[in-house]
N, C-alpha and C positions, 0 to 999 in steps of 0.2 A: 507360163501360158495365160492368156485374158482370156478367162471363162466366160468372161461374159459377153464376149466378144462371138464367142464360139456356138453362146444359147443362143442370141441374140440372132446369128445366121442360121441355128437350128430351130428355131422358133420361126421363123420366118417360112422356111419350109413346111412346117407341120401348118401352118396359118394358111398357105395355099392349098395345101391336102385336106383339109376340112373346108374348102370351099368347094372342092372339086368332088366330096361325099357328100355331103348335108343336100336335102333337097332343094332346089334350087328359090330364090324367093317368087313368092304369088303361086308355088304347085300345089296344089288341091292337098289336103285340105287349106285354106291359106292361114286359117287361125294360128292349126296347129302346127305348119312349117317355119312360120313365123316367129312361135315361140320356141321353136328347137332353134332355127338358129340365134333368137336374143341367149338364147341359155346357150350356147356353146360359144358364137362369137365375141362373147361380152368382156374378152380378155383370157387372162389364167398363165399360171406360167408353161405349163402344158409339158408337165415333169416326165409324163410316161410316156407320152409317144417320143420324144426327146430320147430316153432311155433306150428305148428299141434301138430308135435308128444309130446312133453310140455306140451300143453294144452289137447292132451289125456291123460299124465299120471296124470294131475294134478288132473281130475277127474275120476279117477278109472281105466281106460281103459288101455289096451294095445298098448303102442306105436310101438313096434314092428311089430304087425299084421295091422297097416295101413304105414309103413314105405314108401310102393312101389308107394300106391295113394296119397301120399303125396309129393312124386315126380314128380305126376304129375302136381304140383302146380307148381313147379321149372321149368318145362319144357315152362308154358305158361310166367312165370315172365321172362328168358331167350329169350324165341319167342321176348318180351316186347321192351327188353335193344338190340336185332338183327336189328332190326325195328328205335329203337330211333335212334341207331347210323349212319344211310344210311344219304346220302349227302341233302338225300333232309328234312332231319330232323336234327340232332343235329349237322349233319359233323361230327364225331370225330374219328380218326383212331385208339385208345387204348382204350382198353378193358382190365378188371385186368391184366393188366402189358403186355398185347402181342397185335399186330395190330387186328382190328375190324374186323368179319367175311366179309364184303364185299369189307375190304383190300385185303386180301389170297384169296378169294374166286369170287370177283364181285359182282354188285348192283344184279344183275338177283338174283344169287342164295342165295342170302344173302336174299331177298324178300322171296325166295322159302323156304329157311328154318327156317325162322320164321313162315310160314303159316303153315308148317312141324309139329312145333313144338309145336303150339297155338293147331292144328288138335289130336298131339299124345297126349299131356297132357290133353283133354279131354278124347280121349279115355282111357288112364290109369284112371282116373277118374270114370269112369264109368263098369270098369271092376274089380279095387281091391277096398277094398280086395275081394275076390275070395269069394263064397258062398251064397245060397239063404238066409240065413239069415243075411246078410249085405244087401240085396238089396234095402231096404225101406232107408237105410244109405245113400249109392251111389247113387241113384237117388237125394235125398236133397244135396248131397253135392257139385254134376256137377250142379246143378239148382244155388247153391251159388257162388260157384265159376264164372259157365258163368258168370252170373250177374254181380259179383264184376269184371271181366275184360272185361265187353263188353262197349258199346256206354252210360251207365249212371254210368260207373265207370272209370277203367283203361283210357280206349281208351276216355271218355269223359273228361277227366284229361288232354292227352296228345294235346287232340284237345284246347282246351283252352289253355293249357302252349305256344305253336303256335301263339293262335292270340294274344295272351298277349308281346310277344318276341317282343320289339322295341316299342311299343304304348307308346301313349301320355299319363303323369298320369292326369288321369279325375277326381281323386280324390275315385277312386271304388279300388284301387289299394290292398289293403291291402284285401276287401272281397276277391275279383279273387283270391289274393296267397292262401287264405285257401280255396278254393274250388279247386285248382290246386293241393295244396296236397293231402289234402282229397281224392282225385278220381284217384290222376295221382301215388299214392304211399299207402294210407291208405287203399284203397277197398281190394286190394289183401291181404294185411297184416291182416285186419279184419278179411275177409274172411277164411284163412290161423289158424287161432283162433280159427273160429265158426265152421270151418270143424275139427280140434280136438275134438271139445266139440260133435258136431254131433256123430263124431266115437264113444265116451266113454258113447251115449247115455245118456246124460247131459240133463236136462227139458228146457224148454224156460224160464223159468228167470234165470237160470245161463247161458245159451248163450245168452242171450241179454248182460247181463253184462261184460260178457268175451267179444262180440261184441265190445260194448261199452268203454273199456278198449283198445282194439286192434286199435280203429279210435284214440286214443289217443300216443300209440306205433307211429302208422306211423308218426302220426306226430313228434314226438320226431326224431324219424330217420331222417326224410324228414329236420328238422330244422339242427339237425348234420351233412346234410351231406351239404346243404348249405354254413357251418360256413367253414366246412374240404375243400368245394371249394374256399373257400377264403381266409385258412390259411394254407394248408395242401402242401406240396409237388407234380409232378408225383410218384415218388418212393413210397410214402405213400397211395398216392390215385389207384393205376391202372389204372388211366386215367388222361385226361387233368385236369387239375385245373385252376379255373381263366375263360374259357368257359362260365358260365352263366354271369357273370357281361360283358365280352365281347359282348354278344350275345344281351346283352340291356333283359336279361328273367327278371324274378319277383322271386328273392329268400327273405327269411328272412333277407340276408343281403343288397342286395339293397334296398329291400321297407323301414327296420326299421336301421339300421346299424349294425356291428356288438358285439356293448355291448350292444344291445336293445334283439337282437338275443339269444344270452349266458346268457342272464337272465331269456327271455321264459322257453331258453330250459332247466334253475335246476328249474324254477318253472313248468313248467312239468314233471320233473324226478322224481320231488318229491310227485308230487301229482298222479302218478303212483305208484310209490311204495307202499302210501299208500293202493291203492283202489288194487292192487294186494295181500297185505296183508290180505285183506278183503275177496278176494278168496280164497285163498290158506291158508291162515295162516302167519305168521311172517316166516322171513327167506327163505322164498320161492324161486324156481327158476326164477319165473316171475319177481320178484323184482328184482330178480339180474342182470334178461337181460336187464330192463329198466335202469336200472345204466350202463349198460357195454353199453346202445347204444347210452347214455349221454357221455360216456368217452374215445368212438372210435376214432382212428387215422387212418381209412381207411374204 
């Protein structure tokens, strides 16, 4: 299978679905719709609405007819990366490849339109797809969603990756990293999963497993992108490189080093693949995304 062939036309879709949510350009405010779409249209590989739609067709569903609610997952994972980058969280003034919204824009509004944005992506949420017969869908899937980004997921990820940033190792060091991914990278990603399988109207033990599967993605990613900050380029990365080991954070490469890292992450690749196999069948798309987020350069 060309995977990339496959993102590349699912990316393409999701790229229309966020034009067809985002407020349209010049709508009142204009500041502030302006800076929502530089922050969301400014590229990205746009991992989790991708996922949804994936994992709805993987079980039967139509990915096209959640296209739009599935953008609104991208809108809240964007709010996410608007927020980390202000000065008083990660400092970093590049963002895929162009300065950070609160560069162009200022701290003020760069606040304002991640709340913007966390605000709009539930309302998409909860609106598409369109029809009383999704609604028993869209209600569990805004219920999943908050959840995987609020105070016992996302946000409780980001809070801990803070107090971890510079500590002394107490010898807890390696639990915190996996509860730091898990929450601060894996919730939304899960979630992002379980909201496909939701859509396609999939039973609970195939969304548990797809669940289940997806807390194992993030972390795959969350480990690659680790390794890519300590081997990878600016050019390649769209942002600083070298930032976390600086920062004294808890990545895969600090806490284990880097060939402790790169061994996890094929003995996760592979143990993905397999259990993706297990869903889908052999050859599947799932499998291929977990190889392709084993073998990213950005």
């Amino acid at each position: 299978m060309d995977v990339r062939a496959v993102l590349e036309r699912e990316r393409e879709a999701v790229e229309a679905g966020l034009r067809r949510v985002l407020p349209p350009e010049g709508a009142w405010p204009e500041r502030l719709t302006g800076a929502m779409r530089y922050a969301v249209l400014g590229g990205g590989k746009r991992i989790r609405p991708i996922l949804a739609r994936l994992a709805c067709a993987a079980l039967g569903g139509d990915p096209d007819a959640v296209t739009d609610a599935a953008c609104g997952i991208e809108l809240i994972h964007t709010y996410s990366l608007v927020h980390d980058d202000l000065p008083a969280m990660d400092d970093d003034d590049l963002r895929r490849g162009r300065p950070t919204v609160h560069v162009v824009y200022g701290e003020a509004m760069a606040i304002l339109v991640g709340d913007a944005l966390l605000t709009e992506g539930l309302r998409i949420l909860a609106v598409h797809p369109h029809g009383e017969a999704w609604a028993a869908r869209r209600a569990e899937v805004v219920a999943l969603v908050a959840g995987a980004a609020g105070a016992s997921g996302m946000v409780g990820g980001q809070v801990e990756d803070l107090e971890a940033t510079g500590a002394v190792d107490d010898g807890a060091h390696a639990a915190r990293l996996d509860r730091i991914h898990a929450h601060k990278t894996g919730c939304l990603i899960r979630a992002s999963l379980e909201a496909g399988a939701v859509w396609a109207g999939a039973g609970r033990e195939i969304r548990e497993r797809l669940a289940a599967w997806g807390r194992g993605l993030g972390l795959l990613f969350q480990i690659a992108d680790d390794i890519l900050d300590a081997t990878a380029t600016a050019e390649e990365l769209g942002k600083s490189p070298g930032k976390d080991e600086a920062a004294g954070k808890l990545t895969y490469v600090t806490v284990y080093g880097l060939e402790v890292a790169r061994q996890r992450m094929d003995e996760l690749e592979h143990r993905l693949v397999e259990e993706a196999a297990a869903l889908e069948g052999c050859n599947g798309t799932l499998a291929a995304l977990a190889s392709w987020v084993a073998s990213r350069r950005s």
